[in-house]
PDB file with SEQRES, HELIX, SHEET and CRYST1 records, atoms N, CA, C and O in Angstrom:
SEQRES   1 A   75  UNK UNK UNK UNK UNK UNK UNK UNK UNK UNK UNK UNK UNK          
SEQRES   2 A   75  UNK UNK UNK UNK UNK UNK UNK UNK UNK UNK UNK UNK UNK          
SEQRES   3 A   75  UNK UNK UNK UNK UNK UNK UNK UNK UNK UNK UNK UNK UNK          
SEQRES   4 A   75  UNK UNK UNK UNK UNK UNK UNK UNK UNK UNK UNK UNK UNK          
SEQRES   5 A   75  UNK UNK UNK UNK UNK UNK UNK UNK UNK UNK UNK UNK UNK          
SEQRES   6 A   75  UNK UNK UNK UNK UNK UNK UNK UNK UNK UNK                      
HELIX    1 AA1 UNK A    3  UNK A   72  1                                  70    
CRYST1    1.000    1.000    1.000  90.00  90.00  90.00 P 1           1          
ATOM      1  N   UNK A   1      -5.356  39.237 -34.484  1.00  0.00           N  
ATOM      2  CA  UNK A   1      -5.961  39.119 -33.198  1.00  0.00           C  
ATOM      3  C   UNK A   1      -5.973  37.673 -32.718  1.00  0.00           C  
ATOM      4  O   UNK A   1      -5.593  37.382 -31.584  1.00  0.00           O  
ATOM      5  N   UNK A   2      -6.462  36.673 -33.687  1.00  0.00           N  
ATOM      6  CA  UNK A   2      -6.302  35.288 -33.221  1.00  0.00           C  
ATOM      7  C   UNK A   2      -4.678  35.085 -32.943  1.00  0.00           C  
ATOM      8  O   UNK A   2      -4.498  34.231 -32.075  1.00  0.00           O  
ATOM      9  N   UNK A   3      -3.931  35.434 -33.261  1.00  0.00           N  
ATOM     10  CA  UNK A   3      -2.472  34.790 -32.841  1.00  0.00           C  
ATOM     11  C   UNK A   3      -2.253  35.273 -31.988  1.00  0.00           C  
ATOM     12  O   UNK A   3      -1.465  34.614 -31.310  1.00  0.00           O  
ATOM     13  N   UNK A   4      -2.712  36.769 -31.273  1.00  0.00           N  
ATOM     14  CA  UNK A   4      -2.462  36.712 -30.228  1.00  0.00           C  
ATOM     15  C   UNK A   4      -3.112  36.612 -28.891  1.00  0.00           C  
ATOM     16  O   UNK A   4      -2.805  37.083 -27.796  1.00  0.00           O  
ATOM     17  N   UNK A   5      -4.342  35.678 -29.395  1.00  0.00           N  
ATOM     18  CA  UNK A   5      -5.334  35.051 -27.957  1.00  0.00           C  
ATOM     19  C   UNK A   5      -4.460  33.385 -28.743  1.00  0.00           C  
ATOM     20  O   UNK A   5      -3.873  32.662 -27.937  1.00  0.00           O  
ATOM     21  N   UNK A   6      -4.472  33.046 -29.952  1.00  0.00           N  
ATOM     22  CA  UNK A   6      -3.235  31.526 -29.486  1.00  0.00           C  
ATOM     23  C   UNK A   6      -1.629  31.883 -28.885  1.00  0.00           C  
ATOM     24  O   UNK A   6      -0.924  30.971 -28.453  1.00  0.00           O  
ATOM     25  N   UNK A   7      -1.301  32.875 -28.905  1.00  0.00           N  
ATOM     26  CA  UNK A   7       0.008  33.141 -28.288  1.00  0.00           C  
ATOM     27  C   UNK A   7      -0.205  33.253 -26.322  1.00  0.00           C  
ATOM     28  O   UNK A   7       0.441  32.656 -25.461  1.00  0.00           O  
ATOM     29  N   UNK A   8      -1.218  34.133 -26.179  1.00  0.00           N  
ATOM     30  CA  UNK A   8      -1.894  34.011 -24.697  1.00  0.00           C  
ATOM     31  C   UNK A   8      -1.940  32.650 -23.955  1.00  0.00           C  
ATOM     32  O   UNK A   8      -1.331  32.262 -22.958  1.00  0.00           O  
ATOM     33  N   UNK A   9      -3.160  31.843 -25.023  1.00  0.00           N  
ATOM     34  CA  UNK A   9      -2.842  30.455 -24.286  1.00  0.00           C  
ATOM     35  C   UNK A   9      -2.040  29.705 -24.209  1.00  0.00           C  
ATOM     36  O   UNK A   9      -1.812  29.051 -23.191  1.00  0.00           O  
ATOM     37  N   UNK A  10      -1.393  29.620 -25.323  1.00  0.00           N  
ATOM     38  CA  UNK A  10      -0.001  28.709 -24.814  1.00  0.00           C  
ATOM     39  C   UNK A  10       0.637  29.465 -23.944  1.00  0.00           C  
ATOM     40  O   UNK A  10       1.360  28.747 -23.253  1.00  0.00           O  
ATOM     41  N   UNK A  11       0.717  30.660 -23.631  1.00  0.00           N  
ATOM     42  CA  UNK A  11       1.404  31.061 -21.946  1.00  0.00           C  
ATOM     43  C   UNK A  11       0.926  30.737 -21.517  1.00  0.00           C  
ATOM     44  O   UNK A  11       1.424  29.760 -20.957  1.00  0.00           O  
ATOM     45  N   UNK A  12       0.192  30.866 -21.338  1.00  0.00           N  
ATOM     46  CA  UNK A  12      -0.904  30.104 -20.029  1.00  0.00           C  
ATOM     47  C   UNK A  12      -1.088  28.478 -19.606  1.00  0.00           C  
ATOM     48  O   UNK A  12      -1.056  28.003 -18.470  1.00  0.00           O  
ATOM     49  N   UNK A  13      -1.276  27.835 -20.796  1.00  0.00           N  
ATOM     50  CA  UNK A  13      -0.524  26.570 -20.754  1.00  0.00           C  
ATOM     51  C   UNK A  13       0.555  26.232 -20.163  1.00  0.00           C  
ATOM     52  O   UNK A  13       0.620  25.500 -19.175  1.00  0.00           O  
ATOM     53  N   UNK A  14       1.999  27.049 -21.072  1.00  0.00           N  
ATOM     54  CA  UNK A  14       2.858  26.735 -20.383  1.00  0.00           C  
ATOM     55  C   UNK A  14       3.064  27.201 -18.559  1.00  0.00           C  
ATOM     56  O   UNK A  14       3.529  26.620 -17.578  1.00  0.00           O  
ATOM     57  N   UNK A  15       2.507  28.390 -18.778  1.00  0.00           N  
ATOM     58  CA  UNK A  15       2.369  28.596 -17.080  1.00  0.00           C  
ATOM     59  C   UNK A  15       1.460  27.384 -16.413  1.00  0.00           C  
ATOM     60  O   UNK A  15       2.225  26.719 -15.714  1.00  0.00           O  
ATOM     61  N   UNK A  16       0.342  26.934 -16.370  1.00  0.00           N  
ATOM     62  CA  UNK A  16       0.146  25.985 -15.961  1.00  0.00           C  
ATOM     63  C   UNK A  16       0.883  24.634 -15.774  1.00  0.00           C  
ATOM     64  O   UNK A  16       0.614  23.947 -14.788  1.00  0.00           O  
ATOM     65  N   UNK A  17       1.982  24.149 -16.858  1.00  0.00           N  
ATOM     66  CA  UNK A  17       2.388  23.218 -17.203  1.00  0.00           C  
ATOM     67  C   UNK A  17       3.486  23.211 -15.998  1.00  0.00           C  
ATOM     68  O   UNK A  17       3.595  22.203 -15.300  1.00  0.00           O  
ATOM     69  N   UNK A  18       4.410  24.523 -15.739  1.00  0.00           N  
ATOM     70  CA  UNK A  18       5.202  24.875 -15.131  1.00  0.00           C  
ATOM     71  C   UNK A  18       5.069  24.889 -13.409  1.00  0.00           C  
ATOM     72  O   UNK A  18       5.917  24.517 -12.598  1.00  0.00           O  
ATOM     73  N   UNK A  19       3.734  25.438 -13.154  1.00  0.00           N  
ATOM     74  CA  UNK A  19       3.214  25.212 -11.876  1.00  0.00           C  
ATOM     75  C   UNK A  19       2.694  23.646 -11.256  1.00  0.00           C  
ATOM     76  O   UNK A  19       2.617  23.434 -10.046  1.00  0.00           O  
ATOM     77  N   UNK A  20       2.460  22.925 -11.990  1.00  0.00           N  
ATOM     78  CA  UNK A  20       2.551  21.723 -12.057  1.00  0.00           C  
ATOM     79  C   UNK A  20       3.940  20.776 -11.392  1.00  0.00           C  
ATOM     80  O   UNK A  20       4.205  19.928 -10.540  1.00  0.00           O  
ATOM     81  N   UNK A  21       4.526  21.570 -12.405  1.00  0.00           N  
ATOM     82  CA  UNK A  21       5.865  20.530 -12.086  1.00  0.00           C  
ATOM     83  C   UNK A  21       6.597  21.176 -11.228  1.00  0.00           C  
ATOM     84  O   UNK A  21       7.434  20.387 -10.790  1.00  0.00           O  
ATOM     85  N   UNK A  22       6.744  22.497 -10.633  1.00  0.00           N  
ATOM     86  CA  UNK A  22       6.872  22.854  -9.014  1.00  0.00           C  
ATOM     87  C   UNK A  22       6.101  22.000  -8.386  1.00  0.00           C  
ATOM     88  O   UNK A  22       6.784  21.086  -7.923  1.00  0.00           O  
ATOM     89  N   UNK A  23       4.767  21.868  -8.121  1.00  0.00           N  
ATOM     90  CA  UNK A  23       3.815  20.850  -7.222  1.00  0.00           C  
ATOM     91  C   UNK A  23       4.580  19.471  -7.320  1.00  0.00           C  
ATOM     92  O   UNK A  23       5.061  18.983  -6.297  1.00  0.00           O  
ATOM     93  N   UNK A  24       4.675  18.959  -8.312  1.00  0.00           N  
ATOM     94  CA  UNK A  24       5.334  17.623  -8.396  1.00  0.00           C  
ATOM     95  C   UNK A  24       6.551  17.877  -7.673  1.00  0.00           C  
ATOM     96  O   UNK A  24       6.514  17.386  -6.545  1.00  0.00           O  
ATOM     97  N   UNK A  25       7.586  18.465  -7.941  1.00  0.00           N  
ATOM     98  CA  UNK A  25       8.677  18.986  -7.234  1.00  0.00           C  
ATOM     99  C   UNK A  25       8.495  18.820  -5.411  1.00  0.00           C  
ATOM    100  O   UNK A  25       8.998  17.993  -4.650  1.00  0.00           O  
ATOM    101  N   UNK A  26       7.718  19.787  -5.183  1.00  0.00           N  
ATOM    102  CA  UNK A  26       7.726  19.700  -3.875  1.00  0.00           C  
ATOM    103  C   UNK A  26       7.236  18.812  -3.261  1.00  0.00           C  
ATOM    104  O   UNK A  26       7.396  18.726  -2.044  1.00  0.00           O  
ATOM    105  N   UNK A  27       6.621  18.062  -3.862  1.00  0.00           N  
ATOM    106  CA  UNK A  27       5.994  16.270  -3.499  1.00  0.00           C  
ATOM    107  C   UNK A  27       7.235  15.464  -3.301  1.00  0.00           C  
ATOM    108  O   UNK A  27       7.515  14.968  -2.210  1.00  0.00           O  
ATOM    109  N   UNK A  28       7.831  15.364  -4.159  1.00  0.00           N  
ATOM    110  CA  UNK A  28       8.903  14.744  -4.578  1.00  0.00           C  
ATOM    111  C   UNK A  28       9.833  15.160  -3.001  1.00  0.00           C  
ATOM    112  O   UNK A  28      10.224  14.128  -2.457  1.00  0.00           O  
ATOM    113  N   UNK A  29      10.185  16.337  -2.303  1.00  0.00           N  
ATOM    114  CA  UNK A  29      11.144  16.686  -1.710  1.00  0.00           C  
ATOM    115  C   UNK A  29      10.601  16.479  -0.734  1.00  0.00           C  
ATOM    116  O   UNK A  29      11.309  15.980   0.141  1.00  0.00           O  
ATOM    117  N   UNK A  30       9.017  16.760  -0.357  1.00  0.00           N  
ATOM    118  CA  UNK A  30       8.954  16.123   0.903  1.00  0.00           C  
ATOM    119  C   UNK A  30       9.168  14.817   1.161  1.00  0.00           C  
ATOM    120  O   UNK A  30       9.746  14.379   2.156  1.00  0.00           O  
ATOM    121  N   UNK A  31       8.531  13.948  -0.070  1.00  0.00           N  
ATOM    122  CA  UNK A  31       8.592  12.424   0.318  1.00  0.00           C  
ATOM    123  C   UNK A  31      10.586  12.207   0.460  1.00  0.00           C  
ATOM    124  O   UNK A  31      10.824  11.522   1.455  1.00  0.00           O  
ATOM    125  N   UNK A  32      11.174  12.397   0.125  1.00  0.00           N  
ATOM    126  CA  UNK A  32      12.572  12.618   0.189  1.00  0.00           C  
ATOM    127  C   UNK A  32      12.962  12.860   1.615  1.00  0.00           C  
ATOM    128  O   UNK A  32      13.740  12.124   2.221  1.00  0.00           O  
ATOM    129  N   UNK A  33      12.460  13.792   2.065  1.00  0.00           N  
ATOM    130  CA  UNK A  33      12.883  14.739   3.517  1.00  0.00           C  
ATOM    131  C   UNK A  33      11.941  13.674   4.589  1.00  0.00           C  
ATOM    132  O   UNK A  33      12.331  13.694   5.756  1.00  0.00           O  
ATOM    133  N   UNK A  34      10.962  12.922   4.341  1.00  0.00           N  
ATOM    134  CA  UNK A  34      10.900  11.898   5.168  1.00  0.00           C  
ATOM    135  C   UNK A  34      11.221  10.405   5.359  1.00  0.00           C  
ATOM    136  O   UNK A  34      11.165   9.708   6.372  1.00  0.00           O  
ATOM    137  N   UNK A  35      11.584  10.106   4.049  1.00  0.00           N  
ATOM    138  CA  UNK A  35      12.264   9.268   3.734  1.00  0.00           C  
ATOM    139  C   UNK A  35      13.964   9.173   4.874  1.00  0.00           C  
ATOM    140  O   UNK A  35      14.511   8.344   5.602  1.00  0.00           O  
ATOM    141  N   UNK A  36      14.143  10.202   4.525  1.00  0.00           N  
ATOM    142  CA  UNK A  36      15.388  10.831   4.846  1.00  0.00           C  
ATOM    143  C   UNK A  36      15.793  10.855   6.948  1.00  0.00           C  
ATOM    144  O   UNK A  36      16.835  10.522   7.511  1.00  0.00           O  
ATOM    145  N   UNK A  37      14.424  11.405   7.587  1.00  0.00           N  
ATOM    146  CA  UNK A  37      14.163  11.339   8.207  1.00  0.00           C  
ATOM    147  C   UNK A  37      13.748   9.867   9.389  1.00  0.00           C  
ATOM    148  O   UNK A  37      13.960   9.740  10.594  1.00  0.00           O  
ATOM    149  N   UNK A  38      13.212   9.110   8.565  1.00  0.00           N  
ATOM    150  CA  UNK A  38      12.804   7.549   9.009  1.00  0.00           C  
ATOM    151  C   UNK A  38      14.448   7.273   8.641  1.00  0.00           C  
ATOM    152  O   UNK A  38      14.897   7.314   9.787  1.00  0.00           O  
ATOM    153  N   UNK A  39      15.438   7.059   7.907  1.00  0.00           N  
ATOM    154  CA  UNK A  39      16.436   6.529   8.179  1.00  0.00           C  
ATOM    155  C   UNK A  39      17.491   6.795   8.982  1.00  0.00           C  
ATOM    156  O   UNK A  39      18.327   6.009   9.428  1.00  0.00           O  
ATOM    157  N   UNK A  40      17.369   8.195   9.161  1.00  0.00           N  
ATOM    158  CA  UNK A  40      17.879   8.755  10.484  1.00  0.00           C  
ATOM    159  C   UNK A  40      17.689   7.946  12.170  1.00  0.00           C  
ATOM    160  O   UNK A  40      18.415   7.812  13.155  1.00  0.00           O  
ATOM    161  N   UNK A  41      16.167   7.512  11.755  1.00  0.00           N  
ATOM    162  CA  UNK A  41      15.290   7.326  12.977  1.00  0.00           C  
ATOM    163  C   UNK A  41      15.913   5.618  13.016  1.00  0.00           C  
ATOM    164  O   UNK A  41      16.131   5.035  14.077  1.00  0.00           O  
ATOM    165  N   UNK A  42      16.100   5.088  11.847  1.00  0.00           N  
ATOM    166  CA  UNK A  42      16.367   3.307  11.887  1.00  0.00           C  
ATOM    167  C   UNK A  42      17.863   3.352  12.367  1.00  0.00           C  
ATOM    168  O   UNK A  42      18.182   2.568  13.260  1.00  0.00           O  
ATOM    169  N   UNK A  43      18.896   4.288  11.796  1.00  0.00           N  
ATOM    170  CA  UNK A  43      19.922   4.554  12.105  1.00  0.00           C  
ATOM    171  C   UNK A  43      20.310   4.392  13.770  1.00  0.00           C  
ATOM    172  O   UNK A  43      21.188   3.636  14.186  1.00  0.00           O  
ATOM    173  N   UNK A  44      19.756   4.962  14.323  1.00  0.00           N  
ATOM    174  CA  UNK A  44      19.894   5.302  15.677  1.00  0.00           C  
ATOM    175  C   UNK A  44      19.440   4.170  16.255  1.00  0.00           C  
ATOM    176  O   UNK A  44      20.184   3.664  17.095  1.00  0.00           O  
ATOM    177  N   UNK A  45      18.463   3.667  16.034  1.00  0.00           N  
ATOM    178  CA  UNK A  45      17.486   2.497  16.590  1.00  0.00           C  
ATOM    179  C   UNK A  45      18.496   1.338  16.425  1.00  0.00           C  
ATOM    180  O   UNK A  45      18.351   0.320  17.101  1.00  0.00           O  
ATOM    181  N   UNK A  46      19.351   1.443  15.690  1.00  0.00           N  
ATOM    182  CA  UNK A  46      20.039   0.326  15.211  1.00  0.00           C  
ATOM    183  C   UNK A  46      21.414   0.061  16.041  1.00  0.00           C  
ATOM    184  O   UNK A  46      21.813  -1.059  16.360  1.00  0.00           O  
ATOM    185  N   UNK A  47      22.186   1.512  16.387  1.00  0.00           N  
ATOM    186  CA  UNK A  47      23.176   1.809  17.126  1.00  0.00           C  
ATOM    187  C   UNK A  47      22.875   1.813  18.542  1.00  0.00           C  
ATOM    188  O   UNK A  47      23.804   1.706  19.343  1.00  0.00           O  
ATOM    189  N   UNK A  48      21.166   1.972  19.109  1.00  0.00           N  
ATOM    190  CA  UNK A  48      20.748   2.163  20.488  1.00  0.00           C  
ATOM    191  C   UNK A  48      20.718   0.504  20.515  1.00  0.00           C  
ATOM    192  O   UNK A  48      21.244   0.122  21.561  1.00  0.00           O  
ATOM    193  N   UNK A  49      20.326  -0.457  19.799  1.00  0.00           N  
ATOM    194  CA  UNK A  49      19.935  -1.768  20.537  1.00  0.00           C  
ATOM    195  C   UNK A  49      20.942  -2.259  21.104  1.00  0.00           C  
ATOM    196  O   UNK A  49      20.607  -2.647  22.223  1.00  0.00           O  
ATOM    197  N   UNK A  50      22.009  -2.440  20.901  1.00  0.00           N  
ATOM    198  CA  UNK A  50      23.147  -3.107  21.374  1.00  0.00           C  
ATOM    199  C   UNK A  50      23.553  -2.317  23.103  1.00  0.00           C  
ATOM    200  O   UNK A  50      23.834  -2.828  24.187  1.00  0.00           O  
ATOM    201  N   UNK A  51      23.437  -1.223  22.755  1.00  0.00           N  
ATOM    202  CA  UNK A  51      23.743  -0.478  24.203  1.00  0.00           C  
ATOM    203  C   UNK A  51      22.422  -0.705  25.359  1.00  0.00           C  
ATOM    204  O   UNK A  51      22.523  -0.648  26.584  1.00  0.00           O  
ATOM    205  N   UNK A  52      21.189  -0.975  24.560  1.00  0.00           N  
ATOM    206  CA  UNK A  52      20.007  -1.378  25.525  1.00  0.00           C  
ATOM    207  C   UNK A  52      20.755  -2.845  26.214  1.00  0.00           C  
ATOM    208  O   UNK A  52      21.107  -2.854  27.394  1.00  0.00           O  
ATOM    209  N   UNK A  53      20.934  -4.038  25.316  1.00  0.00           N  
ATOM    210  CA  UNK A  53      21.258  -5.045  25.671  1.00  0.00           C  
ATOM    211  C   UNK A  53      22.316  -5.185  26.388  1.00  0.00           C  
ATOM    212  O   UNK A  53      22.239  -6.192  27.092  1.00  0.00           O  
ATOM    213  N   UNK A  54      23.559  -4.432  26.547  1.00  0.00           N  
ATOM    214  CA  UNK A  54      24.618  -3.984  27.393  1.00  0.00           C  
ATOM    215  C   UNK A  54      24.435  -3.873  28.327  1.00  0.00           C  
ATOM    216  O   UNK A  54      25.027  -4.549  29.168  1.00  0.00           O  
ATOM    217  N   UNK A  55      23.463  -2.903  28.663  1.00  0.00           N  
ATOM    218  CA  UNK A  55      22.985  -2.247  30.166  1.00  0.00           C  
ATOM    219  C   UNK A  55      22.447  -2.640  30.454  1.00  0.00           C  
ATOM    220  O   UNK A  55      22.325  -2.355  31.645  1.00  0.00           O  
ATOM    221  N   UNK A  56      21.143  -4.030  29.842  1.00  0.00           N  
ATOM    222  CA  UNK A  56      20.402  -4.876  30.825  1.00  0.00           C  
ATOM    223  C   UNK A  56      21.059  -5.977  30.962  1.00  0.00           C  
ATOM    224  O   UNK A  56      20.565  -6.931  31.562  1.00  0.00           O  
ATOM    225  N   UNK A  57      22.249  -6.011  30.438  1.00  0.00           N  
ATOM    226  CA  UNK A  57      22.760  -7.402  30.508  1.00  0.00           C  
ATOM    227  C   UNK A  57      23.657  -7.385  32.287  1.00  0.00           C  
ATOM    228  O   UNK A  57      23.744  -8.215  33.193  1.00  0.00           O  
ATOM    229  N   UNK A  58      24.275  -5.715  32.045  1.00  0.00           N  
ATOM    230  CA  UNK A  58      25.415  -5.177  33.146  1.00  0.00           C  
ATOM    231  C   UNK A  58      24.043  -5.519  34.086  1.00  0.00           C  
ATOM    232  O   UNK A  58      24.086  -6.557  34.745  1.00  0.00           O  
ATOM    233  N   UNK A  59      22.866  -4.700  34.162  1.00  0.00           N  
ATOM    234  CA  UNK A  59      22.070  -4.129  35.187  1.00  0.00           C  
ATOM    235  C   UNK A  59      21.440  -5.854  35.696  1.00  0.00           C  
ATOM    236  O   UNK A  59      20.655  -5.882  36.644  1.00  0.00           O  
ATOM    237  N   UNK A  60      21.829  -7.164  35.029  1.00  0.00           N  
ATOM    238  CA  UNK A  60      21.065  -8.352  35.442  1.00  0.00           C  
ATOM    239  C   UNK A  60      22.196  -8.783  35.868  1.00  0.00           C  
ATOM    240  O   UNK A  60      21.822  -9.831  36.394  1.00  0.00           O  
ATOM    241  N   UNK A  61      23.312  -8.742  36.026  1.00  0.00           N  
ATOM    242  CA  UNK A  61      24.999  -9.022  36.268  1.00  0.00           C  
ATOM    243  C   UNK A  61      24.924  -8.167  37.788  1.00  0.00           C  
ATOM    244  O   UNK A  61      24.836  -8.918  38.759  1.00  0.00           O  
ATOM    245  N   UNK A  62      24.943  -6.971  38.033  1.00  0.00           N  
ATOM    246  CA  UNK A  62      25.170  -6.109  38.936  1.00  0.00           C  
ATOM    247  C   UNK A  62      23.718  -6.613  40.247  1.00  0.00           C  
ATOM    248  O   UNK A  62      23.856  -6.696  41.467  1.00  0.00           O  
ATOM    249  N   UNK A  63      22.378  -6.878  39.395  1.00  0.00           N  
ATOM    250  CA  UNK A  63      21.077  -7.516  40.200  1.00  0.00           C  
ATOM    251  C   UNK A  63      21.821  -8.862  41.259  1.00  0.00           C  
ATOM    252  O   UNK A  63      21.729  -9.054  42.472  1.00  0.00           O  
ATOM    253  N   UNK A  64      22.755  -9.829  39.879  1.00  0.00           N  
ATOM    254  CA  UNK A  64      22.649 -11.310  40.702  1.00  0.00           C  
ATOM    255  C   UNK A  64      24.115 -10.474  42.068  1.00  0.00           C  
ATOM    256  O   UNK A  64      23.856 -10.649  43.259  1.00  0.00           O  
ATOM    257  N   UNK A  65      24.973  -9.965  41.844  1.00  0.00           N  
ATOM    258  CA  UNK A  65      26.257  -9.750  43.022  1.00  0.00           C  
ATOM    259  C   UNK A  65      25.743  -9.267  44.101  1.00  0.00           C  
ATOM    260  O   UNK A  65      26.037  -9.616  45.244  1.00  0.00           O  
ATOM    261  N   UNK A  66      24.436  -7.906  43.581  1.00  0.00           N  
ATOM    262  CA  UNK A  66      24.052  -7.559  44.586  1.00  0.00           C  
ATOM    263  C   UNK A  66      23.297  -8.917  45.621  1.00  0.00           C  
ATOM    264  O   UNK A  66      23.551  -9.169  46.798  1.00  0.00           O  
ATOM    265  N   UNK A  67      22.471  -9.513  44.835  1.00  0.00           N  
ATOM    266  CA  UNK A  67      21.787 -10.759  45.653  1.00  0.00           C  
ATOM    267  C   UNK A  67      22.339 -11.637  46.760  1.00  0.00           C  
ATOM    268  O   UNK A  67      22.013 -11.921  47.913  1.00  0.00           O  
ATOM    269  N   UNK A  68      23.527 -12.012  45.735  1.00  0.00           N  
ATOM    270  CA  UNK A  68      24.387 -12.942  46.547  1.00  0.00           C  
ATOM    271  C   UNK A  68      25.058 -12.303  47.928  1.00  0.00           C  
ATOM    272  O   UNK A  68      24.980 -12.820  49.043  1.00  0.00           O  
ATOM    273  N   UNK A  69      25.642 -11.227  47.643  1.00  0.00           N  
ATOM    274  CA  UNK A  69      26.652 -10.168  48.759  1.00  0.00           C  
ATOM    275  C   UNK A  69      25.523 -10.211  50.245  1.00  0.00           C  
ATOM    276  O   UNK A  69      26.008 -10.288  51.373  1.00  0.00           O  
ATOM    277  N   UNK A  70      23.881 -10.144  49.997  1.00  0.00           N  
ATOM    278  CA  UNK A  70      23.060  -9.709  50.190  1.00  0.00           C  
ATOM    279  C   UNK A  70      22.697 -11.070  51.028  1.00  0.00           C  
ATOM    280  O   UNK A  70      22.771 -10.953  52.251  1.00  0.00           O  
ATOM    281  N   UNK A  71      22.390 -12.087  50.613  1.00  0.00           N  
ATOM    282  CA  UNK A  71      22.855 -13.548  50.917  1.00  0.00           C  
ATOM    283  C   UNK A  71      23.863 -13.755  52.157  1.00  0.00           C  
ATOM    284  O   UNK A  71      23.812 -14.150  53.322  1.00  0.00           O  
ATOM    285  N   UNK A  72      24.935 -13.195  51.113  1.00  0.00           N  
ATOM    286  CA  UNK A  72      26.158 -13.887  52.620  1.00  0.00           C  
ATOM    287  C   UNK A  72      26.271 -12.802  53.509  1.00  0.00           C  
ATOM    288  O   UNK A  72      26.892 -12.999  54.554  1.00  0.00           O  
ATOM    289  N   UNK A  73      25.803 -11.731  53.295  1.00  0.00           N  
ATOM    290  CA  UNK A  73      25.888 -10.930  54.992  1.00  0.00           C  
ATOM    291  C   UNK A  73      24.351 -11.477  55.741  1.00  0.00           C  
ATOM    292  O   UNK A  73      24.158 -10.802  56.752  1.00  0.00           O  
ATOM    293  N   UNK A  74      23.602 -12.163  55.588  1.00  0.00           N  
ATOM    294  CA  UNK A  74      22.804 -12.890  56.260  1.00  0.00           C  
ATOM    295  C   UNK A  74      23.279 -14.054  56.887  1.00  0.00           C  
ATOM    296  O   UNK A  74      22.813 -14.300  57.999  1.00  0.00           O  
ATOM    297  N   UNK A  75      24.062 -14.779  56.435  1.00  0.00           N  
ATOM    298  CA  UNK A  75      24.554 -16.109  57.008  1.00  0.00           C  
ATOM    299  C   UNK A  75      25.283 -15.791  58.139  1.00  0.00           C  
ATOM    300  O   UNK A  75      25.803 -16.683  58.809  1.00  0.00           O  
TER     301      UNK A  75                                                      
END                                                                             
């Protein structure tokens, strides 16, 4: 009878032991899947700056022609 209430708990143990390291597991995959996520996010951020600076550079280029054009049909 005792060997098999010590055979019980070590299932049970090991079932505990086992459910455990699923929990750890899925810790593990979320921190992963946001990890994963933020570099996605730096990725883009990284490929968008240059095209921000493009288009305010065009849109401060296109500001001064308009000015000037704007200028000499006044004179």
């Amino acid at each position: 009878m005792s060997e098999t209430v010590a055979t019980e708990m070590d299932f049970q143990e090991q079932v505990a032991r086992i459910k455990m390291m699923q929990e750890e597991t899925r810790k593990y995959v979320a921190e992963q899947h946001k990890l994963m996520t933020k570099t996605a996010k730096l990725n883009r951020d990284r490929w968008l700056a240059p095209l921000v600076v493009v288009s305010s550079l065009g849109g401060g280029v296109l500001a001064a022609i308009a000015s000037h054009m704007i200028k000499g049909m006044g004179e």
